[in-house]
C-alpha positions as CSV (number, residue, x, y, z in Angstrom):
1,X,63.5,179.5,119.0
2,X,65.1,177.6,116.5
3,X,65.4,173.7,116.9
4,X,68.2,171.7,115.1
5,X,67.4,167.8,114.5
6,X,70.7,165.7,113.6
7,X,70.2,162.5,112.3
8,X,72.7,159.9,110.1
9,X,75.1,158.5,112.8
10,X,76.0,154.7,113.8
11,X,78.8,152.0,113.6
12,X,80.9,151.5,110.9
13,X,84.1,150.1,110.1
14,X,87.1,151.5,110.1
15,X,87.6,152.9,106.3
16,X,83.9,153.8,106.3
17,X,81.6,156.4,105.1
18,X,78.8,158.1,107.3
19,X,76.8,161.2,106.2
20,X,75.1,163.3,109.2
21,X,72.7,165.5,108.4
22,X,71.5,169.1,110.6
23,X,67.7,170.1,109.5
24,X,66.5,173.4,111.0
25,X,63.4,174.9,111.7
26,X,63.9,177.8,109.9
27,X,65.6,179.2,106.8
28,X,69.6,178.7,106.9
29,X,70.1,181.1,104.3
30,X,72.2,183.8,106.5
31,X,73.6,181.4,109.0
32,X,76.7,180.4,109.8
33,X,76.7,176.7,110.6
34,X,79.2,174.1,112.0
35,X,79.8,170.5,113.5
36,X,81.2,170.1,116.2
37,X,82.2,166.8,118.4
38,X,82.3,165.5,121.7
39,X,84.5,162.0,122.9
40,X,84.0,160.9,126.1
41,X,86.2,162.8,129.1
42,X,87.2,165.3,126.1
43,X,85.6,169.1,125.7
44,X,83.8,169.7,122.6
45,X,86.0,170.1,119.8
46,X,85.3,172.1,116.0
47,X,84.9,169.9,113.3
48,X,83.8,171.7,110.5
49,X,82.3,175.1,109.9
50,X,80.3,176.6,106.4
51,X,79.2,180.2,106.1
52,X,76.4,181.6,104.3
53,X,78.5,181.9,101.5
54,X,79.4,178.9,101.3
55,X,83.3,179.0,102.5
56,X,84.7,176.2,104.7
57,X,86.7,175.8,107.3
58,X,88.0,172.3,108.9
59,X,90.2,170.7,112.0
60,X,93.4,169.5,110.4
61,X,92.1,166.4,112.0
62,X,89.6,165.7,109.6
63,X,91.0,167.5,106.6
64,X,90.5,165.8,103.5
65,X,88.6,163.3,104.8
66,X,85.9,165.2,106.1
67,X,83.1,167.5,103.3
68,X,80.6,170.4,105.1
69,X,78.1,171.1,102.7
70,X,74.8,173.1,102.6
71,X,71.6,173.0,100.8
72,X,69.8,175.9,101.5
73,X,66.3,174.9,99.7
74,X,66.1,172.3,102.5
75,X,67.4,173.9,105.4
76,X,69.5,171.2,106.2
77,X,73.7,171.1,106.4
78,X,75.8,167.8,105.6
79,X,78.9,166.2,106.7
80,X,80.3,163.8,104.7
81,X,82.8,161.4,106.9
82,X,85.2,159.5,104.7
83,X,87.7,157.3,105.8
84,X,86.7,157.3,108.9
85,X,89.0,156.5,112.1
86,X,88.5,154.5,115.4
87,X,89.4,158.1,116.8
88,X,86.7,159.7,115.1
89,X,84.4,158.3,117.7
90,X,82.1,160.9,119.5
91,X,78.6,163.2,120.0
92,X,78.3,164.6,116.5
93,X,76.8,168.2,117.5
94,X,74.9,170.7,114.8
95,X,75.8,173.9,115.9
96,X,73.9,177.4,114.2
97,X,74.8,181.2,114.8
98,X,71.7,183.2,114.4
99,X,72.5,186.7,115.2
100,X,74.5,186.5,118.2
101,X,72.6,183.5,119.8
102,X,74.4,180.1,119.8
103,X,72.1,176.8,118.8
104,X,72.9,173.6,119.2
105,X,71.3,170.1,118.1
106,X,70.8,167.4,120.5
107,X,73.9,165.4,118.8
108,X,74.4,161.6,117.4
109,X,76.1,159.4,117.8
110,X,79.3,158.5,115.7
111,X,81.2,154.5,116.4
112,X,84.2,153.8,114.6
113,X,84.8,149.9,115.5
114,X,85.3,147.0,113.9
């Protein structure tokens, strides 16, 4: 079993920075990660994704405002949230692919509001 923890979400301002962080229990080397996010009375939607090469992939939502990074040595995966946007609001989910089994964190909580 592998357990994601998310942690680093919260209010801030429109304009704002926020950095969430994904630590999992287990080695990240080989898996493909991503963030995903959930607004109220809305279906989960891709944020970001980061293979284990290290290639990206974002919703045109968030491009250029948004960073997925990786840091291997610490098992954890980053999202840097720039400029953020009262319609950024929502569940921040980690999400891991290990083999063919989906893993998800238990999500937090991202408030753009001023």
């Amino acid at each position: 079993q592998v357990q994601l923890v998310e942690s680093g979400g919260g209010l801030v301002q429109p304009g704002g920075s926020l950095r969430l962080s994904c630590a999992l229990s287990r080695s990240i080397f080989s898996i493909y990660m991503g963030w995903y996010r959930q607004a109220p009375g809305t279906q989960r939607e891709l944020v970001a994704t980061i293979t284990s090469g290290g290639s990206t992939n974002y919703a045109d939502s968030v491009k250029g405002r948004f960073t997925i990074s990786r840091d291997n040595a610490k098992n954890t995966v980053y999202l840097q949230m720039n400029s953020l946007k009262p319609e950024d609001t929502a569940v921040y989910y980690c999400n891991a692919y290990v083999g063919v089994v989906s893993y998800w964190g238990q999500g937090t909580q991202v408030t753009v509001s001023s």
